[in-house]
N, C-alpha and C positions, 0 to 999 in steps of 0.2 A: 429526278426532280430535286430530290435533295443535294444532290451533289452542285448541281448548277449553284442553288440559291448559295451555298458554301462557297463555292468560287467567286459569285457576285461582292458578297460580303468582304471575304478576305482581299480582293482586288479594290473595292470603295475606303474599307478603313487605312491601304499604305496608300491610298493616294491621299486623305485625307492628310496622312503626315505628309508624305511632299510636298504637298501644296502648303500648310505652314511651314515647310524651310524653304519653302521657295520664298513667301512674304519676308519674313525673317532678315534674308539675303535682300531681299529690293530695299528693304526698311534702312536697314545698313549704307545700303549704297545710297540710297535718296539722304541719306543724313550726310556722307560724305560729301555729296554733290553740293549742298547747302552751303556745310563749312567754308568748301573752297571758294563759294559765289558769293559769303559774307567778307572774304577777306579780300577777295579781289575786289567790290565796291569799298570798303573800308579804304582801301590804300586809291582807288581812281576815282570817286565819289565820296568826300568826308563828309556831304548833307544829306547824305543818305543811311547812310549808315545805321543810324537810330530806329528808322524804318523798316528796316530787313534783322537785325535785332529781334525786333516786336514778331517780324512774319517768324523769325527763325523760333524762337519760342514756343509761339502758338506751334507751329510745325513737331517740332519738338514734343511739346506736350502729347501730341494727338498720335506722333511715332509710338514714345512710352506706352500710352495709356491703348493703341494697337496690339503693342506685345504683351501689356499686362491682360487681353480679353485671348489673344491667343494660348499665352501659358493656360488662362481658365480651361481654354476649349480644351486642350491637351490634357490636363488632368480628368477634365468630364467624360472625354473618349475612354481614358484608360481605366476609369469608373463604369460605365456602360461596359466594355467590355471585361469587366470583373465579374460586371452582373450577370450579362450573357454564357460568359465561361462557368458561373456558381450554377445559374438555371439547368444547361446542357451537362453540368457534371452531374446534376440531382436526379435528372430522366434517367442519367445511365447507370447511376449506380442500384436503384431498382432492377438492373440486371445485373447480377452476380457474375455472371459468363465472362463480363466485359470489362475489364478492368479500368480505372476512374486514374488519370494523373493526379499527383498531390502537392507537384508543384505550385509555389505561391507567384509565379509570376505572372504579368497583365498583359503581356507582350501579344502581339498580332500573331506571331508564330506557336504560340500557348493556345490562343486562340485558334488558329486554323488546325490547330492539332485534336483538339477538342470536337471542334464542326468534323471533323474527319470522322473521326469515330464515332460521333452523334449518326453521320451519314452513314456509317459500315451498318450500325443497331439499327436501324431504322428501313434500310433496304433489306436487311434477312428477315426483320418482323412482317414487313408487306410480304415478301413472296416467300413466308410461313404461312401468314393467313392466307394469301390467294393459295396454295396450296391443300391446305383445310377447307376452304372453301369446295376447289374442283371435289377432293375426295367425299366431303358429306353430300353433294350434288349428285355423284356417281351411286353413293350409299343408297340414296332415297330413292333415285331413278332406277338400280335395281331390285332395289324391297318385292318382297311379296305381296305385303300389304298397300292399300290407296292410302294417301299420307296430305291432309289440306287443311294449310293452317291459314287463317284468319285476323284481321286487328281489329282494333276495338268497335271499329265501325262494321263487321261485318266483312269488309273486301279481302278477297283471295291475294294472300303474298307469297303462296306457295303451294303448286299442287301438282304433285310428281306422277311421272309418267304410268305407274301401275293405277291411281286413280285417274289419269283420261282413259285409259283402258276398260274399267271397270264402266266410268259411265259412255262410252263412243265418244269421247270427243278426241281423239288423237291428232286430229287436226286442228282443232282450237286454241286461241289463247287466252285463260281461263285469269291471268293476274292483273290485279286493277278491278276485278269485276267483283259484286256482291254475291255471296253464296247464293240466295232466291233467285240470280238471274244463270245460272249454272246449273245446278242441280234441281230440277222440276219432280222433288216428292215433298211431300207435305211433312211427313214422318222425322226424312231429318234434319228438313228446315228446324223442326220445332226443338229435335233435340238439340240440335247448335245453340237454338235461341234460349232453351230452360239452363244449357251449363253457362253460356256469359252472362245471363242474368241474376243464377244464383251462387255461379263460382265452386259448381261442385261437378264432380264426376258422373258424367251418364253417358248409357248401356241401351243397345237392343238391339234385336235381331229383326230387320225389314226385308219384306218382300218387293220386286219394285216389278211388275208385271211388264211395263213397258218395256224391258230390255232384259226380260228372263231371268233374274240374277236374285239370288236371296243371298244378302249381308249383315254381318253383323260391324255394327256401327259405337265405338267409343269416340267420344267428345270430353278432353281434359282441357279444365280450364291454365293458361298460362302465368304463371305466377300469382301470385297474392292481391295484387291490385287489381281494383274493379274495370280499370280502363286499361286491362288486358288484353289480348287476343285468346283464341282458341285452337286447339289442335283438335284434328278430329283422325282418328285412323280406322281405316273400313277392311277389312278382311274378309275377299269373298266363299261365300259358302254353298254353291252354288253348285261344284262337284258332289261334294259333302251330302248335297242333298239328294241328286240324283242318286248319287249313289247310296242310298239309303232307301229311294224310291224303288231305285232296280231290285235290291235284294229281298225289300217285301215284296212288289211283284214276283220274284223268282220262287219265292217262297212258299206263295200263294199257287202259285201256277203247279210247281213241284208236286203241293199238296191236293190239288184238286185233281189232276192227275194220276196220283195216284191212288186218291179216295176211290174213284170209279171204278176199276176194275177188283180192288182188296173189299168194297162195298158189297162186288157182286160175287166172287169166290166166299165171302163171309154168309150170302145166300143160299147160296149153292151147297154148301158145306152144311148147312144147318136141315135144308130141304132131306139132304141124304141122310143126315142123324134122322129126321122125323118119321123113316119110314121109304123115301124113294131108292135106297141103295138096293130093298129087294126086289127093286124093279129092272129085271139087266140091260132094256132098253134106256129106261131114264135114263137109271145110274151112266149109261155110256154117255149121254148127250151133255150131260154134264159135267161129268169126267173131262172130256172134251173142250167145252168153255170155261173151266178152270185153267185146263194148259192154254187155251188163247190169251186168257186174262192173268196169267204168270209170264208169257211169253213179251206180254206188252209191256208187264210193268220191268222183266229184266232186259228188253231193249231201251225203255227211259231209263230205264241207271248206267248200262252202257253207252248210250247218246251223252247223257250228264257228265260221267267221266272224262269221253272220249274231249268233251266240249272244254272242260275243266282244263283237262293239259295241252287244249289250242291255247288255251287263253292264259295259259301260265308260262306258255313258249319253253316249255319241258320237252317237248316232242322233235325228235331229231331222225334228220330222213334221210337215206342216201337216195341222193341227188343227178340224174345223169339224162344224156340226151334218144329222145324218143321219137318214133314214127305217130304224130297223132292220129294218124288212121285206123294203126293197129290199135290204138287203148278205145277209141271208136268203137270198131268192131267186137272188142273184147267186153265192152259196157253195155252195146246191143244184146248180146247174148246172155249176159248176164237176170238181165231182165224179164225177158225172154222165157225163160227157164223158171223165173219166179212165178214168172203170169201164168204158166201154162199153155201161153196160148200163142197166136201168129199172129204179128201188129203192123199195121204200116208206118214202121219204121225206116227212114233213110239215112243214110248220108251222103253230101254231096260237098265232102273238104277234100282238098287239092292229097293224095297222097305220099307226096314230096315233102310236104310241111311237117317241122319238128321243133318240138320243144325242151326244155329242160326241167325236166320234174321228177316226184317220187311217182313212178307208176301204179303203186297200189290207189293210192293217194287221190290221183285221176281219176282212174278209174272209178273211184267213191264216189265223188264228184258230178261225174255224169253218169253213174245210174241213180242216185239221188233225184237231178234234174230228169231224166227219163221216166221215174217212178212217179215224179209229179205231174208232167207231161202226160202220160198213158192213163194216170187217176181221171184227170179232168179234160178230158180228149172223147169226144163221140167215138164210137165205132166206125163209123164212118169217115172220125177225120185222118189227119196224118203229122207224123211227128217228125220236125228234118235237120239233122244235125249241119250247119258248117264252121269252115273254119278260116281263116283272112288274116295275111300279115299287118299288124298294125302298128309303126317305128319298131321299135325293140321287143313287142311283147307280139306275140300271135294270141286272136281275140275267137274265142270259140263257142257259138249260137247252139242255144239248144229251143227251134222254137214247133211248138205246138198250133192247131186251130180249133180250141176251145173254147170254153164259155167267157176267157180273160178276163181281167183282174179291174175293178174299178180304179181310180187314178189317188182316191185318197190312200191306197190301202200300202201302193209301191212304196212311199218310203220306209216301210214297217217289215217290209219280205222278209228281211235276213233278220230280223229281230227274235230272240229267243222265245218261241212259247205261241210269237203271230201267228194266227189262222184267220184267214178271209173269212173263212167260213165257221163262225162257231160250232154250229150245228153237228158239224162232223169232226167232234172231239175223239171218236174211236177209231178213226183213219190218222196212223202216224202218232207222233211226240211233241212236233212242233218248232224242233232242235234242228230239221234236217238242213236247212238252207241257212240257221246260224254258224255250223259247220264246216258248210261249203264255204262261207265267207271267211271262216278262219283258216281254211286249207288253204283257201286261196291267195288268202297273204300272207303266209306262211311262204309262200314261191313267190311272194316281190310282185303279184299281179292286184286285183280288185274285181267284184262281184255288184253284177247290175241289173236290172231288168226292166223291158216296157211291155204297154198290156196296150190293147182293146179290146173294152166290152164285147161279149159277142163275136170275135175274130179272132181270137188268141192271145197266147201270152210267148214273149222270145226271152231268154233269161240267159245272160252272156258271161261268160271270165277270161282273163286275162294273164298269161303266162310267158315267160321270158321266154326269146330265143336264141341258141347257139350263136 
């Protein structure tokens, strides 16, 4: 844009000079032309002569007094552009960079030399700033923080893409509009409103229930004047929380845990001071539910740990391809053996099917799932493993027909600590199927399950194939 107008300029001001020597040239000749036409009536017309005289004067005069407004013009051109050339040298000498001619001449070429380099400074300053620009645009759009600044009237002129995140609007377009018609909490309508109104810094931490999210919210007023805008930056805290919420539940849960069975050894142990140890009957029966109640609390510490180095991704396995029939059959038995007793257990997976996994690993896996299945499984019912190529991963059913699971309760199964059933806090840790769900992706698959009341529960994972 600049360069054009530079061209415009320098092309109007030499024509302006040719066109005065073109006049200049006509002037000359129109006087020549005169002379000769006064002398030729002079010599073939002697009673005229006085008459063309009189025009040739007048003529004359108004030639002069032509060249005397043209000289003006010429001097005032070379004025104006003294002034142009001084103005254009003062812009650029504010830039050091760019060196200022100190030439004293008026000249159109002085001139167009000047517009040149006014144009060179001029075009690197635009795409410096548009450069600046793209970069603090990128900055803000990837902040971690929500970033929404405001002018003085309230309306959004900036609200980067981590705060449409924050609030769902990632689809919206949020500039032009007034904070109150954006953000629907009351909280930090008011803080935006207390800092442009008193021009100070405010602070808090909002909960905002509609979209789950607890933030902590700064609003700095911008600059000194009242008829400022606002920055506001939102920082969500919302992991932060949870994760503070998880740790005292785990905490909790840890502790209740373990109160019960160290509650009841602490009983146990004080009964036998009192006087039952010389009883060799007592003494044995309790003898007995001490080792149940040591047994239980050092399977919670080894579940905890075990859980610990899922989740720490410490745990490294060799990895190799498997018959899932035999780690089947190997998890049947397993259980089996624990129960004591003969169960109606099936399987009914293709034994062709194979996966890629750590075999112990598996195998934990579903006698985990089997142990919970045969818990809550009538005598009567039966419990049937399969197994089904599903794209890349082979998907393997472990389902029961039991008293199944209510529908609130499924999204909570793999959670550390859930039990459907509070009541039967002395069956299990509570860890068994948060485990699974870390073994399980631990091998690149996922852990799921569906229930009916009353009909059973199927509980599925997912493992690559060869």
């Amino acid at each position: 844009m600049i360069d054009g107008w530079d061209n415009w300029v320098n092309m109007l001001l030499k024509i302006s000079n040719l066109y005065l020597l073109r006049n200049i040239v006509i002037l000359v000749l129109v006087i020549l032309i005169l002379i000769a036409i006064l002398f030729f009536i002079a010599q073939y017309f002697p009673d005229l002569a006085n008459l063309f005289v009189l025009i040739f004067g007048i003529l004359l005069i108004s030639v002069i007094s032509s060249v005397v407004l043209n000289v003006m013009l010429v001097h005032q051109s070379k004025s104006s552009v003294k002034e142009v050339r001084s103005s254009i040298s003062g812009i650029l000498g504010s830039y050091p960079e760019y060196p200022v001619s100190t030439s004293e001449s008026n000249s159109i070429d002085e001139l167009t030399g000047v517009l040149d380099e006014f144009s060179l400074v001029m075009s690197e300053k635009f795409n410096s700033l548009s450069s600046e620009k793209n970069t603090l645009s990128a900055l803000l759009d990837t902040m971690g923080d929500g970033v929404i600044v405001t002018d003085e009237d309230s309306v959004i002129t900036l609200f980067n893409r981590t705060a449409q995140g924050i609030f769902n609007l990632e689809y919206s377009n949020c500039i032009g509009l007034r904070v109150a018609e954006v953000i629907r909490d009351f909280q930090i309508i008011q803080l935006h409103s207390n800092c442009s109104i008193h021009r100070e810094v405010r602070q808090a931490e909002i909960e905002i229930p509609e979209i789950r999210r607890y933030l902590s919210v700064t609003a700095t007023p911008l600059g000194d004047q009242s008829d400022e805008g606002v920055l506001m930056n939102i920082h969500d805290l919302t992991n932060i929380r949870l994760l503070e919420n998880t740790r005292k539940e785990f905490v909790s849960n840890v502790s209740h845990e373990l109160r019960s069975p160290l509650a009841s050894v602490k009983a146990l142990v004080g009964t036998l001071r009192g006087g039952a140890l010389q009883d060799s009957k007592v003494a044995s029966d309790f003898v007995e539910r001490i080792d149940r109640d040591v047994d239980r609390m050092t399977l919670l510490v080894a579940d905890l740990l075990e859980l610990s180095r899922l989740e720490s991704g410490r745990e490294e396995w060799v990895k190799e391809t498997l018959q899932i029939q035999d780690v089947i059959r190997e998890s049947i038995s397993i259980v089996i053996n624990q129960i004591g007793q003969d169960l109606p257990i099936q399987s009914i997976a293709d034994p062709e099917l194979k996966v890629i996994g750590n075999e112990e690993k598996i195998t934990q896996i579903l006698v985990n799932l089997l142990e919970n299945a045969v818990k809550f499984t009538p005598s009567n019912g039966n419990v049937t493993i399969n197994a089904r190529e599903k794209g890349v991963f082979l998907e393997v059913s472990v389902r029961d027909t039991g008293i199944g699971i209510a529908p609130e309760h499924l999204p909570h199964l793999f959670e550390r600590f859930y039990k459907v059933d509070r009541s039967r806090r002395a069956e299990g840790t509570g860890l068994g199927l948060a485990i699974v769900k870390h073994i399980v992706q631990a091998h690149g698959g996922e852990a799921y399950a569906d229930s009916i009341e009353g009909e059973g529960s199927t509980f599925y994972f997912t493992l690559p194939v060869p």
